[in-house]
N, C-alpha and C positions, 0 to 999 in steps of 0.2 A: 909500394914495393921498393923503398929506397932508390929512388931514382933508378929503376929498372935490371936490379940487381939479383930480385928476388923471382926465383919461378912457380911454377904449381906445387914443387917437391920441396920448398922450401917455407914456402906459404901453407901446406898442407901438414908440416911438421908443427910448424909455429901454433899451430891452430887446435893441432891433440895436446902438446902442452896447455894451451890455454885452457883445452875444458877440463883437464884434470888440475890447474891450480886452481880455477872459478870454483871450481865443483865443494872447494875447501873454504871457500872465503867466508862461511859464517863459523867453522871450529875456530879458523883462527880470530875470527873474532869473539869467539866466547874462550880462547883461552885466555885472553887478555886480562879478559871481567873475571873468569874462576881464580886465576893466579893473584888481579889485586884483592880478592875476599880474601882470601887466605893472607895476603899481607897485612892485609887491614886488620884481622885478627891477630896477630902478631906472629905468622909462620911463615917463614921465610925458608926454609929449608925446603919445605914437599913439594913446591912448583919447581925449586932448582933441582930435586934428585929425579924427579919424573922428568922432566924435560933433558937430564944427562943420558937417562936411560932409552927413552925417546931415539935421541943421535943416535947409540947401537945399534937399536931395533930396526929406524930408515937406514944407518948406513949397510946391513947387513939385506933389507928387502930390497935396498938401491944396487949393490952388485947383484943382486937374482934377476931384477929385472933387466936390467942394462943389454943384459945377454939375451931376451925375449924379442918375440915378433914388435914389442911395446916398444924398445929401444929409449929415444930418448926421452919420451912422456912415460916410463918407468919412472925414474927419478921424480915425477910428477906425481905421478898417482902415489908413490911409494911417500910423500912425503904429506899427503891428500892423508891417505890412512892413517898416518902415524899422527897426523892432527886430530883427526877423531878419536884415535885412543886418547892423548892427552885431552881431551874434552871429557873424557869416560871416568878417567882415574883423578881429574883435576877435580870431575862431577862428585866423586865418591869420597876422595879426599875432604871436601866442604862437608859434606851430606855428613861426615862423621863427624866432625866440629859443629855443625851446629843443629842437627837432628835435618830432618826431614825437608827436600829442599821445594818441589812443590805439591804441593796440597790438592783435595779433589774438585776445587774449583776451576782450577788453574787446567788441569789434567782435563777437565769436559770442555772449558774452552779453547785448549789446542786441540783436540778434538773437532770441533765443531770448524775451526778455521781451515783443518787439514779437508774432512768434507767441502766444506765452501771452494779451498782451491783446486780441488779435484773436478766440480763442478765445472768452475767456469776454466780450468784446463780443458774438458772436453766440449766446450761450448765455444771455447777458441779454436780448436780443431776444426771443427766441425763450421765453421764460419769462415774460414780460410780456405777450407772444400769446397766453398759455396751452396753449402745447404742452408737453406732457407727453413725448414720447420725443426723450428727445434723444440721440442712440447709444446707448453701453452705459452712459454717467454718471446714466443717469435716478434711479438711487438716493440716488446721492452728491449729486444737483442738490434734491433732492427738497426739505428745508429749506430750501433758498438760496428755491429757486420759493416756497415760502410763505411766507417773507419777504419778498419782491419781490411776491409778491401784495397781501397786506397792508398795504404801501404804495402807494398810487398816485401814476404819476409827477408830478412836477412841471411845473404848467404856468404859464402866463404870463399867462391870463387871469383 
């Protein structure tokens, strides 16, 4: 808390910004990769005019929010959103240059990963509740849960 500077309402502010810039930390990092494809094909212009347009877009949903119950984590989330669209339109930009960007292989195995992590999201839950049967994985889970016990979550307080 900066040597005792900081209180609940200021640690509590700090913390909704965090989860709305976390919440963006993979757009911004596939705008990086969309932007150098596109350099690497030799266009340089459509990640500069998207990302000008971009700045309008967040600065004009950054004054709407500013003024909301959001207040300062507007400008967070406002800037959260405007990285997914430039992940959308950077996506779309490539996808025209060079046809079709993933294929239905690709497409069953994000699929299958998103299952898998839905899975053991609620079998993280659920183990942190302290329930003990979880179908037929109770054995297999049984180390993870006293590990997971062991540590308690992280909180913000």
């Amino acid at each position: 808390f900066v040597g005792g500077r900081w209180g609940p309402v200021e640690v509590s502010r700090i913390a909704s910004v965090l989860v709305a810039v976390s919440s963006a930390v993979v757009a911004y990092c596939r705008i990086l990769l969309l932007a150098r494809a596109l350099y690497s094909l030799g266009d340089l212009g459509t990640p500069s005019r998207i990302t000008l347009r971009l700045v309008g877009l967040n600065l004009v949903i950054n004054l709407t929010l500013i003024f909301t119950p959001l207040g300062l984590s507007g400008l967070a989330w406002s800037t959260a959103f405007c990285a997914f669209v430039n992940v959308a339109l950077l996506w779309r930009a490539l996808g025209r240059r060079v046809g079709r960007l993933l294929d239905d292989v690709l497409w069953r195995s994000l699929a299958k990963t998103m299952v898998a992590t839905a899975v053991m999201g609620v079998a993280i839950v659920h183990i942190r509740q302290g329930s003990t049967c979880i179908c037929i994985f109770r054995s297999a889970l049984a180390p993870c849960a006293a590990i997971l016990r062991a540590h308690p979550p992280l909180s913000w307080a």
